[in-house]
C-alpha angles and dihedrals in degrees: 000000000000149000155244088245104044100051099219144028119304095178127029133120117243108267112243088000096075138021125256119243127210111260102358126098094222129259121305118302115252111281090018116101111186119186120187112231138201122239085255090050102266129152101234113207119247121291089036124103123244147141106294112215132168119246103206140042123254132192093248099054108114105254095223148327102285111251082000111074088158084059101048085055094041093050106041110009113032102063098081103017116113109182105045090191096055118105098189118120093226087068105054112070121193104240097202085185095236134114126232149158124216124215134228088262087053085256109152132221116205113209106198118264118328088247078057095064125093129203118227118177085327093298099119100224118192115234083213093056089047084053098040092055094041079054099063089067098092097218084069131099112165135018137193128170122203138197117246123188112246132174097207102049092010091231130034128187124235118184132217116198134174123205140234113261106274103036136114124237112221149119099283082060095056093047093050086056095048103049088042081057085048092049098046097035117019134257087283091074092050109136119235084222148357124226123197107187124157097250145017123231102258138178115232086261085068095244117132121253098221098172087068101050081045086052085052096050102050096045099250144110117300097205124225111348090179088115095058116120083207107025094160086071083071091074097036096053092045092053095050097042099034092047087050099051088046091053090045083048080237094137106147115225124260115289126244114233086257105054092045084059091056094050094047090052094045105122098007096150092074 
């Protein structure tokens, strides 16, 4: 695990040395000491989700935003330093913006990006583990959760999900993915609903654009959707989702500004 920013690993296990492990991108790289943090600044102990950060300066970390030193502190540094005068090291961690959990052997799990979480009953649940688990159904070909406001748990997770040619979308499918998200994850992750449509939204780079299917979701706008390789699936997935949840009298309320913020930024680093 790495990334653009930092100019080298910061997790991987040694190759040959130690043993790889499903799903984990290995222990700290030499010279690099992560700690998983709490929104309020907190260590968490091993096996619960946090922010992962990085305590200590390396020579590859990129030195600022080019033109935009403010936003170089306000992305990556300020959000758990708590003396802004210091200049000591100890108090800058590095914010890398994923989530991750580290196990017992120091093995981390990296979550997907911070914005890709989603709270469920305060239990911080990766949008990349629920794929990952809708993935091991082997109808399946493609996977994306999504965040929908609810007033009982705050969030819930809903799942969309395309198949593999030559299989039937209906209700047994999405049970199968829902009880192989139960297995790998817990009953926590169970998804409100499944949805089994023919195609994803995608830009022409092939990535999903999650914040469009959670949009739709949640009853709200999906933005522009001018840089879709398919843009014609928009109206088709929102027929067929929003229809459904009409006729289930599962129409969410009416957003707050807030929280339709939160649903047009979900999945904003794609």
């Amino acid at each position: 695990w790495w990334q653009t920013e930092t100019g080298g690993f910061l997790g991987s296990s040694l190759p040959a040395l130690k043993p790889m492990k499903p799903g984990s991108c290995g222990p700290a790289v030499i010279g690099i000491y992560p700690a998983i943090y709490d929104e309020e600044g907190e260590e968490v102990p091993d096996g619960r989700a946090g922010n992962i950060c990085i305590r200590n300066p390396w020579p590859g970390i990129m030195q600022t935003v080019w033109g935009q030193p403010e936003r170089f502190l306000s992305v990556y540094y300020e959000k758990y330093n708590k003396d802004p005068d210091s200049k000591d090291w100890r108090d800058w961690p590095y914010f890398c913006g994923d989530g991750a959990v580290r196990a017992p052997d120091g093995y981390y799990r990296i979550l997907g990006r911070v914005d890709d979480v989603i709270n469920v009953a305060g239990h911080r649940l990766g949008t990349k583990e629920i794929e990952s688990a809708a993935l091991t159904v082997p109808e399946v070909a493609e996977a994306a959760a999504v965040p929908v406001i609810d007033d009982i748990r705050g969030r819930a997770v809903e799942v969309y999900v395309s198949l593999k040619p030559g299989y039937e979308a209906n209700q047994e499918m999405a049970d199968k993915v829902t009880r192989s998200v139960e297995t790998e994850i817990g009953k926590i992750a169970r998804p409100k609903n499944v949805w089994i449509v023919t195609d994803m939204p995608k830009t022409r780079s092939g990535k999903i654009m999650r914040r469009v299917i959670a949009a739709v979701s949640n009853f709200t706008d999906t933005g522009d959707v001018s840089t879709l390789a398919n843009p014609e699936i928009v109206d088709e997935i929102r027929h067929e989702v929003q229809s459904a949840k009409v006729a289930r009298d599962d129409v969410p309320r009416e957003l707050t500004e807030t929280e339709k913020a939160e649903i047009q930024s979900f999945g904003k680093e794609e």
